[in-house]
C-alpha positions in Angstrom: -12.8 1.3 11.8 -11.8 -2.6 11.3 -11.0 -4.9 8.9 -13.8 -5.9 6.8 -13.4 -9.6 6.0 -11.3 -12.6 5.9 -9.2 -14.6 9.0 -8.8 -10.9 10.9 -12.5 -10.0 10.1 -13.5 -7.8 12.9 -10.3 -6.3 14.5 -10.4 -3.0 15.0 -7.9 -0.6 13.9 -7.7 3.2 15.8 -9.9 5.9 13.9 -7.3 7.9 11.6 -5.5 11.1 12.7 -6.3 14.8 11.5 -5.2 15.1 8.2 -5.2 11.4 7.8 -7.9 10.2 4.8 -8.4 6.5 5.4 -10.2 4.2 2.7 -14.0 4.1 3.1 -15.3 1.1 3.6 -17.4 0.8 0.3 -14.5 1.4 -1.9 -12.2 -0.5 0.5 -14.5 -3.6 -0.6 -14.7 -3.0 -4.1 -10.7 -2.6 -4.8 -10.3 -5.6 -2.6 -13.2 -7.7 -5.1 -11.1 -6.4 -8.0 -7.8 -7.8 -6.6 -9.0 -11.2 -5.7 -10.4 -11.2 -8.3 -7.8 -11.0 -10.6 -5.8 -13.1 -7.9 -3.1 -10.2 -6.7 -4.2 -11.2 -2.9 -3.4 -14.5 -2.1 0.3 -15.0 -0.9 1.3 -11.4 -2.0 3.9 -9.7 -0.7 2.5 -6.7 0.0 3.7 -2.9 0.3 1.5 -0.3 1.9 3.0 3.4 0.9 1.2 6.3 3.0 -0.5 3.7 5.2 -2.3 6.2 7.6 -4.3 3.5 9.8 -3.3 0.4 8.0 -6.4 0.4 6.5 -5.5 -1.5 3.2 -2.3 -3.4 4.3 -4.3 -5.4 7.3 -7.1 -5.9 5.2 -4.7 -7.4 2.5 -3.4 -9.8 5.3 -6.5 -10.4 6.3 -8.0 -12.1 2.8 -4.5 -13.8 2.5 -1.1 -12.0 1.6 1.9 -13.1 3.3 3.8 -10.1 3.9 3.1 -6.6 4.9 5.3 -3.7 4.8 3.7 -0.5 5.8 5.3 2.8 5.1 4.2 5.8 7.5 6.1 9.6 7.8 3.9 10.5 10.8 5.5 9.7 14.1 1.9 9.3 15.7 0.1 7.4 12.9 3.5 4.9 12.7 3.1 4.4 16.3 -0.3 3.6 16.1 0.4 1.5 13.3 3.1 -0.7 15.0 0.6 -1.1 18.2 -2.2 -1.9 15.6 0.9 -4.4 13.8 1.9 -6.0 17.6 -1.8 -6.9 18.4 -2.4 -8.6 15.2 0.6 -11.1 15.6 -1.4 -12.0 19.0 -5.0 -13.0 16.9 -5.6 -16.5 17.0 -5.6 -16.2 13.4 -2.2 -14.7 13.2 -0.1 -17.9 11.2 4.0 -17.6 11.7 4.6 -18.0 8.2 3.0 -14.1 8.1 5.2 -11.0 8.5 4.7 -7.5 9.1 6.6 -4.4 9.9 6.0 -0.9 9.9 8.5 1.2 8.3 8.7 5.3 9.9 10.3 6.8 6.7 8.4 9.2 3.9 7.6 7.1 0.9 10.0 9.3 -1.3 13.0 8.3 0.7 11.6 4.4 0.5 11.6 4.2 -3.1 14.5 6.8 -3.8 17.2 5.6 -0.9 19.8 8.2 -0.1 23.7 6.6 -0.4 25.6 7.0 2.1 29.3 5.8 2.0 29.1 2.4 1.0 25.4 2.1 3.3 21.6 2.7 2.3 18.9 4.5 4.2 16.1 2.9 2.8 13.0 0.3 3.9 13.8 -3.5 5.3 15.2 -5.5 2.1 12.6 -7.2 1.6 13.0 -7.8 -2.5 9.9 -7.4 -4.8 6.4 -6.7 -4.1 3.6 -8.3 -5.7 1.2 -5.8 -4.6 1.5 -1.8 -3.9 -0.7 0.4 -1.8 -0.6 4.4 -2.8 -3.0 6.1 -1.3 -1.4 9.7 -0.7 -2.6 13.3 0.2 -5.3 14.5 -1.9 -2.6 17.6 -2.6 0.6 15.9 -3.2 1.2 16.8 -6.9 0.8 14.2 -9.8 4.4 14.6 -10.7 5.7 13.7 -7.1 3.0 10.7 -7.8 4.9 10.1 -11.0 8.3 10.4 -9.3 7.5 7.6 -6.6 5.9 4.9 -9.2 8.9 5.0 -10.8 11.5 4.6 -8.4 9.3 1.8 -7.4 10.3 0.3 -11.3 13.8 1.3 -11.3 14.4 0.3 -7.9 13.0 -3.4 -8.1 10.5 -3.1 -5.7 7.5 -4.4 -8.2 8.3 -7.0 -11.3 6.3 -7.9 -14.6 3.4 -9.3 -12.2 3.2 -6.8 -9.8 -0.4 -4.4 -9.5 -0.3 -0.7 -8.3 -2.8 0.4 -6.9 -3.1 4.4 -6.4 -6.0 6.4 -5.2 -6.0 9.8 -6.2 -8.9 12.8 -5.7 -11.4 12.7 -8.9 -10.5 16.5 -9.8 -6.3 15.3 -10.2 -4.4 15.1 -13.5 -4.6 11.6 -15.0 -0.7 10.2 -13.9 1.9 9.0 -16.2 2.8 5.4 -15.4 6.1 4.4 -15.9 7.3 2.9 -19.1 6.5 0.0 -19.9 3.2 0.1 -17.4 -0.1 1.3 -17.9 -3.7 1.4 -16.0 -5.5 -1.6 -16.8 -8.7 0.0 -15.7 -9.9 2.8 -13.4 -12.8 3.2 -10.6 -14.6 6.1 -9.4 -16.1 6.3 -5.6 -17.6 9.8 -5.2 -14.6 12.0 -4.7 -11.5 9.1 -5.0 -10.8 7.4 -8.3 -8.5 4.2 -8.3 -6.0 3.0 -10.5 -5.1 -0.2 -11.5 -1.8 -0.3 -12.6 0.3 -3.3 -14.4 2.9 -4.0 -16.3 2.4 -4.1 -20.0 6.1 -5.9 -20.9 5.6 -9.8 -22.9 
């Protein structure tokens, strides 16, 4: 696997895990002419939720976002992840005004942060997103799908401008979006449909 185009064309990035499903490269390519084209890439602050390789969230830094935060429950895959993370600050494409961490945490307790006392447990605060990654199990239910997009609305993590973008199986249940969002279009690639998912408030 590598990234596919851009200033990081070429890198590689370590072949996913069993009972990781990374992004193929064909539909990789056409989310990624979708986005630019409707300019979500560009300067985006970028969040990465069930990153697996890093598939999507170095390719995103790769044709131009600024900041990556990649969310990973595995132990293995997040180690891999921050090794794949370290070696990309060393390309000679790598600018300084980039950032990227890698965030070992499951995606629920990212978007739904636990209180304790008077602290947190939840990712870096690194205030909205422009652009969201979801690219879960195959089996994790639609509702838990649900549950996730909207904490990532009612906890500020995505504004007015932001774009979801969630890959689910072909043979799930069409999700709910949270109020006020909807999907602006949808993409089938063999067995994984995409959705496109903005905001809908004036």
């Amino acid at each position: 696997m590598h990234i596919i185009s851009g200033r990081f064309k070429g890198f590689p990035i370590p072949a996913a895990l069993r009972g990781t499903r990374p992004t193929t490269d064909r539909t990789k390519e056409a989310v990624f002419s979708h986005l630019e084209a409707i300019g979500a890439v560009e300067g985006a602050r970028v969040l990465d939720l069930y990153a697996g390789t890093g598939a999507l969230g170095f390719e995103a830094l790769s044709r131009g976002a600024n900041l990556l935060e990649s969310v990973e429950s595995s132990g293995r895959a997040a180690g891999l992840l921050s090794k794949s993370a370290a070696r990309l600050t060393h390309h000679p494409s790598w600018n300084p005004t980039m950032g990227i961490h890698v965030s070992r945490v499951k995606t629920e307790r990212f978007v739904r942060p636990l209180q304790t006392g008077n602290d947190a447990e939840s990712g870096p605060a690194a205030g909205t997103y422009d652009l969201v990654f979801m690219d879960p199990p195959y089996d994790l239910p639609t509702e838990d799908c649900q549950e996730i997009m909207a904490g990532l609305v009612k906890g500020g993590f995505v504004n007015h401008d932001s774009v979801i973008v969630l890959e689910r199986s072909g043979r799930s249940v069409l999700p709910v979006t949270p109020s006020g969002w909807a999907v602006s279009t949808s993409r089938s690639y063999g067995e994984t449909v995409v959705y496109y998912i903005e905001s809908v408030a004036a």
